[in-house]
N, C-alpha and C positions, 0 to 999 in steps of 0.2 A: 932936167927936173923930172922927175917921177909920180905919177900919183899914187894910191892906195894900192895899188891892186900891182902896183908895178910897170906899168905901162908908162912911154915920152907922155909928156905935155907939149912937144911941138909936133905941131900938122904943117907937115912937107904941101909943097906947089902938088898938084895933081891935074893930071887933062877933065875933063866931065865926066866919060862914062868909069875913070876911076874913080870919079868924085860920087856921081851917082854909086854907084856899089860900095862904097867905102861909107856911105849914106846909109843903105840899107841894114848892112853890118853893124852899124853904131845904134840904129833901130832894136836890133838883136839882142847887142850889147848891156845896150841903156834897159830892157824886157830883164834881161838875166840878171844884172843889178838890181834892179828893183826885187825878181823873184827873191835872190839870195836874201838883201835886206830885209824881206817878209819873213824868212825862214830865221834869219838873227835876232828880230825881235821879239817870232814870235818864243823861239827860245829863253831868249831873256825877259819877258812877260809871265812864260809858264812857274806856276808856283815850284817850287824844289821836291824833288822827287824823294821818296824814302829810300833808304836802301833795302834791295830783295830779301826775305830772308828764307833760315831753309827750308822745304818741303820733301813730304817724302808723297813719292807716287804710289799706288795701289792697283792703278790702272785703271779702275772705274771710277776713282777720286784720290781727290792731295789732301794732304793735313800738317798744317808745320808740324815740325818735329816737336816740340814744344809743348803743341797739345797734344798730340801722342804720346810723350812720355809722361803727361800728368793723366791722362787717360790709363795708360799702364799702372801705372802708381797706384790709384783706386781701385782699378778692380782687382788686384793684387790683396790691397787691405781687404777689402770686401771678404775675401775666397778663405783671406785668415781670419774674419771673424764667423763666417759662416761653418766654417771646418773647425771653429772651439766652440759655439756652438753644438755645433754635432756630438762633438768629444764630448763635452760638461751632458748634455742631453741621456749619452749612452753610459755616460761611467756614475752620475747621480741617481740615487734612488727613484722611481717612479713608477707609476702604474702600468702593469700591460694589460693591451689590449687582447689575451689570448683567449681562445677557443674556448666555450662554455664545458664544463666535466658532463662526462653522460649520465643521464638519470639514473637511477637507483633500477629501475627498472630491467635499463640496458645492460647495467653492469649486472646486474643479477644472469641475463639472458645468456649472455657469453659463457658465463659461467654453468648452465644449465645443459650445456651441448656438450661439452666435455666431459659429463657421467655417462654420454653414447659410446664414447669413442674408452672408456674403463670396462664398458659392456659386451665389448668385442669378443666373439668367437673365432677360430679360424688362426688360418696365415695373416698372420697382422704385418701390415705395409710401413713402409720405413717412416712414411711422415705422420703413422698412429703418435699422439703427442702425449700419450700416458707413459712414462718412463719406467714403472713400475709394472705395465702388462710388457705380454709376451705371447708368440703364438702357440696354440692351446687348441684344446680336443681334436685333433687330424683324424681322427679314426671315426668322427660320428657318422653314422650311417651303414658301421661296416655290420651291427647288431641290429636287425631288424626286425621287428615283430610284428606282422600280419601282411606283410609284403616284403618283397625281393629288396638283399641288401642294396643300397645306393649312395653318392657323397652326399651326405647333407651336414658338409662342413662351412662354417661363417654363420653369418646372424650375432644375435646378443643374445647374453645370459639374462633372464627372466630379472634377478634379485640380487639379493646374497649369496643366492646359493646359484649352482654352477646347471642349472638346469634351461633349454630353451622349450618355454610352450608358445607354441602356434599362435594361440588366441590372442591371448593379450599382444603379443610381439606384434600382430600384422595391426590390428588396433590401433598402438605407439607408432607404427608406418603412417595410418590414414590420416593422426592429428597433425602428425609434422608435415606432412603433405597439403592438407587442409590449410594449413599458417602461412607454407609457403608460396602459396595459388596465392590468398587473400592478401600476403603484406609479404609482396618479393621489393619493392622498392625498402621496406624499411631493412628486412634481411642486406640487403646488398649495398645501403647507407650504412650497416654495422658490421660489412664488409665477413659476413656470416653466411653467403647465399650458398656458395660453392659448397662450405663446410656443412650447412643441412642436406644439401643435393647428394652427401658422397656419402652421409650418415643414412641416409631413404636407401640409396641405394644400396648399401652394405644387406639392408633388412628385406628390399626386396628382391634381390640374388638369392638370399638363402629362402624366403618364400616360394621363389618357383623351384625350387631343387627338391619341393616337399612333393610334388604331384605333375604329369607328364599336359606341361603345358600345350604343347599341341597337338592332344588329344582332343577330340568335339562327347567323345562318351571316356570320362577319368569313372575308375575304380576305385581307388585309393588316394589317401592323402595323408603325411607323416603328420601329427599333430603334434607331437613331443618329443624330444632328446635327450634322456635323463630320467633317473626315476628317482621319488620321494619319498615313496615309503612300500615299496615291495620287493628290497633285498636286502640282503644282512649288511652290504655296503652299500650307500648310494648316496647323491648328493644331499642329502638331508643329514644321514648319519654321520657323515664325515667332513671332519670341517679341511679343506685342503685347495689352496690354490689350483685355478683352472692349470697353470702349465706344469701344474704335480700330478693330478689326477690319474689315477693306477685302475679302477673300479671298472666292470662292465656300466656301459653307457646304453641303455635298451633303445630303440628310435619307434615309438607307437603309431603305426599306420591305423586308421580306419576306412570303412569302407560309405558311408553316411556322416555327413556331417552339413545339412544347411544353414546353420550357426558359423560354425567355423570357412566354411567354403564363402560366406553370406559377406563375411569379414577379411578375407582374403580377397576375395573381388574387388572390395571396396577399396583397399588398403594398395594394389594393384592398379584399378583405374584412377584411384586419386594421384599418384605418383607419374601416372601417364599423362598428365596435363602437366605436370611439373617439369618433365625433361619433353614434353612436346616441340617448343622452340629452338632450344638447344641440341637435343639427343633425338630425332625424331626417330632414327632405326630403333633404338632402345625404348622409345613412347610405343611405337606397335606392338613391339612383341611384349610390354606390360598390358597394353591393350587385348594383346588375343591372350593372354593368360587370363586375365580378368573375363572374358567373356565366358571364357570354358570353366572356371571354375566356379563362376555365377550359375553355369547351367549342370553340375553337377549339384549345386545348394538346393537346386530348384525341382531337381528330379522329383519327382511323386513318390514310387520305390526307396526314396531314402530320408527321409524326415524324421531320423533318429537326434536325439541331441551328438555331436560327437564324445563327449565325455561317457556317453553308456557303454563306449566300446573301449572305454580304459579299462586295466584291472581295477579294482575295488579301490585299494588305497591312491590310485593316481586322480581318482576322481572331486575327489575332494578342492584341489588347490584352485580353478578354474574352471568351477563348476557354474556352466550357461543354463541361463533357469529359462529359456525361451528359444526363436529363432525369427519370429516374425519381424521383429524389429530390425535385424538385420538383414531378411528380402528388403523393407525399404532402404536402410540406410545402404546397403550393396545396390540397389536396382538405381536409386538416386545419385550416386556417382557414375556410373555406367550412361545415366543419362547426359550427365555433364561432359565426361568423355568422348561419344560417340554422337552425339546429337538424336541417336536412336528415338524415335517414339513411342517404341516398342515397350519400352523401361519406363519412361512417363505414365503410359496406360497402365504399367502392373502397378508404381506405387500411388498412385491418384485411385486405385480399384477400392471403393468404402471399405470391403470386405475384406482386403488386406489390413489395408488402416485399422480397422474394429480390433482383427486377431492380434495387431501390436501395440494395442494400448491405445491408439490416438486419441481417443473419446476423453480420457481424464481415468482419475481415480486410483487408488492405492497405494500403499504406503511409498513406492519408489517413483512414482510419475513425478516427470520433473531433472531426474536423477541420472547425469551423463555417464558411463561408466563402460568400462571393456564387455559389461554385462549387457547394459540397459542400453542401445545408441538411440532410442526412439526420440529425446528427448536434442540428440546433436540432428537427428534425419528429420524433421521438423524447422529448426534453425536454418539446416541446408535449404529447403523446398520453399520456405520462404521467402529465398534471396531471389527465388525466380519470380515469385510469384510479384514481389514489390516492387523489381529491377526489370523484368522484362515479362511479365503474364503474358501467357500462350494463348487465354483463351477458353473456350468453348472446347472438350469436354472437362477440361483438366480442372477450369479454376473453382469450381465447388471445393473438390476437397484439397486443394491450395489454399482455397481461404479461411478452413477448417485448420488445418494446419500452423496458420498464420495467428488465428484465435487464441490455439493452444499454446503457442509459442508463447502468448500475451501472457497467459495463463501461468504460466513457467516460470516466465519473469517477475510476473506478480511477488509468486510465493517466493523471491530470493529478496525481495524488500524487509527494511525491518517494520516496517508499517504490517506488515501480515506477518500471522504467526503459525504459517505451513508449516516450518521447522523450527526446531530446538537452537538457539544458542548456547553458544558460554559463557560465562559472565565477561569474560576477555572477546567478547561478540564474531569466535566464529561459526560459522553454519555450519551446523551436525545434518548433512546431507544424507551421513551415513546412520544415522540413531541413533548413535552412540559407538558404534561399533568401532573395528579395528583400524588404521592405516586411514584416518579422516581426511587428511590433506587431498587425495589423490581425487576424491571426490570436487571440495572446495576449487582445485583451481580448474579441474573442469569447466563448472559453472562460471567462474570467473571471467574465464575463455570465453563461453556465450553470449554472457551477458555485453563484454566489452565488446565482442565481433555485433551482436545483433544491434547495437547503438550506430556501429557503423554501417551498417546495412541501413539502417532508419536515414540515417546519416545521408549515403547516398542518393538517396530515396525522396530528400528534400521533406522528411516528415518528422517535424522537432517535438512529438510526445506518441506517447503510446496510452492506452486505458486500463484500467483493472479496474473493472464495472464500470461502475459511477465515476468513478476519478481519473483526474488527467495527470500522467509526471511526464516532467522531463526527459527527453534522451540522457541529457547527462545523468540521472539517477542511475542509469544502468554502471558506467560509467563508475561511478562514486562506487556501486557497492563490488564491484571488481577491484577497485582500487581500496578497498577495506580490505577484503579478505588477501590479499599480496602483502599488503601493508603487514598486515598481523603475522601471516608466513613469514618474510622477512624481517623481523623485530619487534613491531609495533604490538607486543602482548603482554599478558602479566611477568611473564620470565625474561623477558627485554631481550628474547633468543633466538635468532635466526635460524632455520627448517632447514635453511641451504645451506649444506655444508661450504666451507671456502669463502661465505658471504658474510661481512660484516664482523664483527668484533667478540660475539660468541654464538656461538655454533655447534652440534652434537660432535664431541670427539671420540667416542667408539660405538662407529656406524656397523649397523652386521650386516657385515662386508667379508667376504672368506679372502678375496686377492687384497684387500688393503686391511685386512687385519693381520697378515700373515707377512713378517720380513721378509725381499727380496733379498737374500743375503749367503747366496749360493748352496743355501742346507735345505734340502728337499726335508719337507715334514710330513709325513706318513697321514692315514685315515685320521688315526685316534691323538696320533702327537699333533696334530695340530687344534685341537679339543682345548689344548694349553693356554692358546690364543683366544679363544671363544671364550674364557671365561677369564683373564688374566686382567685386574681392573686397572688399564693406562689407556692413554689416547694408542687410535691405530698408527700404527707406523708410515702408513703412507693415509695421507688426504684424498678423499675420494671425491674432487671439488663438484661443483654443481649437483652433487646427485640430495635428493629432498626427503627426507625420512617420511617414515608414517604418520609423526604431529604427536600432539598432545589428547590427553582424553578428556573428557565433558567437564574437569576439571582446571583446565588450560594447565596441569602437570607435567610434564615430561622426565622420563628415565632414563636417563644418555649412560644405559653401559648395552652393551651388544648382543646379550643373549635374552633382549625384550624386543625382540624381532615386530610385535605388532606396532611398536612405536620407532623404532630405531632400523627400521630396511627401507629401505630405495626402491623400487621398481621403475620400469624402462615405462608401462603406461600412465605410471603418477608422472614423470617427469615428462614426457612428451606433452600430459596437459597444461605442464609449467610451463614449460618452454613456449606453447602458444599463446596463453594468458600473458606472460611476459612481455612478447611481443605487438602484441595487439594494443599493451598499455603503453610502450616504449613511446618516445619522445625523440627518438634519432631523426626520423622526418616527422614534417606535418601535416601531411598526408594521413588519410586513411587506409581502407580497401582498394584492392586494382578490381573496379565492377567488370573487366569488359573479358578478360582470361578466362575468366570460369564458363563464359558461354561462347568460347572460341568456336567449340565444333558443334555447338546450336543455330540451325537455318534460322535467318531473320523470317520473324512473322510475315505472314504475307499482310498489304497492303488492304485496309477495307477497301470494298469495291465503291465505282462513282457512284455519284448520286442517278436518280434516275431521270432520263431527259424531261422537259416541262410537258405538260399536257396543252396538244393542240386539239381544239376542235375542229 
């Protein structure tokens, strides 16, 4: 018989000590039994186990399969609702969020700079973006009258007509130079910096080719290249694109000119603060040009106006009725330049000041102009005086200066009746007279820049007497007279050509009245043109006619030259007016440039130690 496990049930005879061991065994036996039956019950006790299911591993964690593929599943759906979405989002009509248009201002200003680059003399470079010019007059310099022939090829043509005068030319240097000191940030937010820099520079290349810049004692200086009315042919007489041009071309040296040198200096050192950072070899040698030709202005021996030394009939077109005013306004860039003191003490001298007007009075006080600078060389002297005062001897007549500034500004309010309006409210700066614009955005220019001057200055009004206005008045009334330029007048007509929806179409322009169309037009054949009544054939964009007269009328055919010509220093005053009002940044003035190479004031000294007894 068997038990369980397999084992007899009979127990054989044994002696003891098998008995004893066989004892102990059963001890064993009977412990292992027991264990095993603990392990069976506790088996059959334990609840029922589920079956495993599957999982996938990750390595840093498991997830059945199970919810991983419903995990999958949703974000699946999700990716396709998010991605039609997107679809329905980009293919359905809706609003963008794009980029604000630039102000009327801005767009005008772009356009303003590109009547520079139509004004070109010279070998014109390939990325000149007038498709219509072409290089023109190679020979100027080779006809010289009162000094040794020399290249005085490049620069800009004055107008219409194909002639370069000195005066006004280095003038249009000093205001775009002047713009681009005071508002390089917004220049270069309208992505405009480069193209004023290369436009300065074009003007002042041909500026020093006029007189031997690194001379300390010059003789002469070319003022003119071209003549108006003292030959049977000349740019007057004959109407003929610059790259036809057949005619002798005279180039006028004089030997006196503190006017003309006075503005050359300035036009010079202004432009030397302008490539100072960037160009700084090309900053000095404008800088030593400017010195030297500031100290022929200044000569004693030469205080002739330069226009007495033209023939008769060249005197007339740019004719400087003074020169004082341009010792200050040349001595006051020279100071800004050079940090010199020397230049501070000449234009702060009362007795300078008195000889140029500063006192007030006459019919032109007030009045910014290639003629007049008294009126911008005041505006300048004040930005030191409010921004950083020197001091002790200078600030008397700084703060004179400053007065008449106030004074200036007054009379462009319409609260004062210094000057004449139109009934279409613009300021007859000029009295009536011819080419009004060129005056208007001058002031314009001031008025906007001196708000900003005020501006940095932390000073929100100015006085005229008794009454207190606004900074922004200045402001306002700059932004009137552009406005009216620009459209806002009785003739609903834009000044700038290429600006706006109408516009003068036959500007007297000799290269854009004349087809580019491979048929060279003589003197007199092209006379055809000048009087032929259609729009010009080529758009001469950003250039600003002369305006309308005390009638707000205008004459849009080409041979009403007072109303219908362009000049390089009307539009240099647009162009800074323009920018000064621009809206590309909002920002103002850069205070800290224009007194780059001004020593910081010295420090007041301490106080004095206490008193001991």
């Amino acid at each position: 018989m068997y038990n369980s496990w397999g084992g007899p049930l009979e127990v054989a005879a044994m002696d003891s000590g098998a008995e004893d061991d066989r004892s102990r065994n059963l001890d064993f036996d009977r412990a292992s039994v027991r264990s095993l039956e603990e392990t069976q019950q506790s088996w059959l006790l334990e609840p029922a186990r589920n079956k495993s299911k599957p999982q996938i591993d990750f390595g840093c964690m498991t997830c059945s399969r199970k919810f991983f593929f419903i995990f999958v599943c949703v974000l699946f759906a999700a990716c396709v609702v998010v991605g039609f979405a997107i679809l329905i989002w980009k293919v359905a009509p809706h609003k963008h969020s794009s980029p604000l248009p630039p102000d009327t201002y801005t767009v005008a200003f772009h356009k303003s700079l590109l009547f520079f680059d139509a004004q070109k003399s010279g070998r014109l470079p390939p990325s000149n973006n007038i498709s219509w010019r072409g290089t023109s007059a190679m020979r100027d310099g080779s006809y010289a009258i009162g000094a040794s022939p020399t290249d005085l090829t490049g620069g800009f043509y004055d107008a219409g007509d194909n002639i370069k005068f000195g005066f006004p030319g280095a003038y249009a240097m000093t205001l775009l130079s002047w713009s681009a000191i005071e508002y390089a940030e917004k220049y270069k937010a309208a992505g405009e910096f480069d193209h004023v820099k290369e436009i300065i520079k074009w003007g002042t290349d041909y500026i020093m080719k006029t007189f031997n810049i690194s001379s300390t004692n010059i003789q002469t200086v070319f003022a003119q290249v071209g003549a108006g009315n003292d030959s049977v042919s000349n740019d007057h007489s004959c109407w003929e694109r610059p790259e036809d041009m057949d005619y002798a071309r005279p180039a006028y040296a004089v030997s006196s000119g503190p006017d003309l040198g006075g503005e050359m200096a300035a036009a010079l050192a202004a432009a030397s603060i302008v490539f100072k950072a960037d160009s700084p070899t090309y900053s000095s040698k404008l800088l030593m040009a400017a010195r030297n030709i500031y100290t022929f202005a200044r000569d004693g021996g030469k205080r002739s106006r330069f226009v007495t030394q033209l023939p008769p009939g060249e005197q007339v077109f740019y004719n400087s009725t003074g020169y004082w005013d341009e010792y200050v306004w040349g001595g006051a860039w020279l100071y800004y330049a050079t940090g010199n003191s020397t230049y501070l003490s000449l234009v702060t001298n009362p007795i300078l000041a008195a000889h140029a007007g500063a006192k007030g009075g006459g019919p032109w006080f007030g009045v910014f102009s290639w003629d007049n600078k008294l009126a911008g060389a005041q505006v300048l002297l004040t930005r030191l005086h409010i921004l950083q005062s020197p001091g002790y001897p200078y600030e008397a007549q700084l703060l004179q200066y400053w007065n008449e500034t106030n004074t200036v500004m007054c009379s462009y309010l319409p609260n004062f009746k210094r000057f004449n309006r139109t009934r279409g409210g613009l300021l007859e700066l000029n009295h009536g007279g011819g080419q009004p614009l060129q005056y208007v955005v001058n002031a314009a220019f001031l008025s906007a820049l001196y708000a900003d001057y005020l501006g940095a200055a932390d000073v929100p009004s100015w006085n005229c007497g008794p009454y207190a206005f606004a900074v922004e008045s200045l402001r306002n009334f700059s932004r009137n007279q552009i406005d009216y330029i620009l459209g806002k007048n009785p003739l609903n007509m834009s000044y700038v050509v290429g600006y706006g929806n109408k516009y003068p179409k036959q500007v007297h322009h000799r290269a854009a009245s004349i087809p580019k169309n491979g048929v060279r037009y003589g003197c007199q054949q092209g006379r055809e043109w000048l009087y032929k009544n259609a729009p010009n054939p080529h758009v001469i964009e950003g250039a600003m006619v002369g305006g309308p007269n005390s009638q707000d009328q205008y004459k849009d055919h080409r041979d009403s030259y007072g109303q219908a010509e362009p000049t390089v220093a009307g539009n240099a005053g647009l162009t800074a007016a323009l920018i000064a009002l621009s809206t590309v940044t909002s920002g103002g003035i850069d205070p800290n440039t224009m007194f780059g190479a001004i020593p910081m004031a010295a420090p007041p000294p301490p106080p004095p130690a206490p008193y001991l007894p």
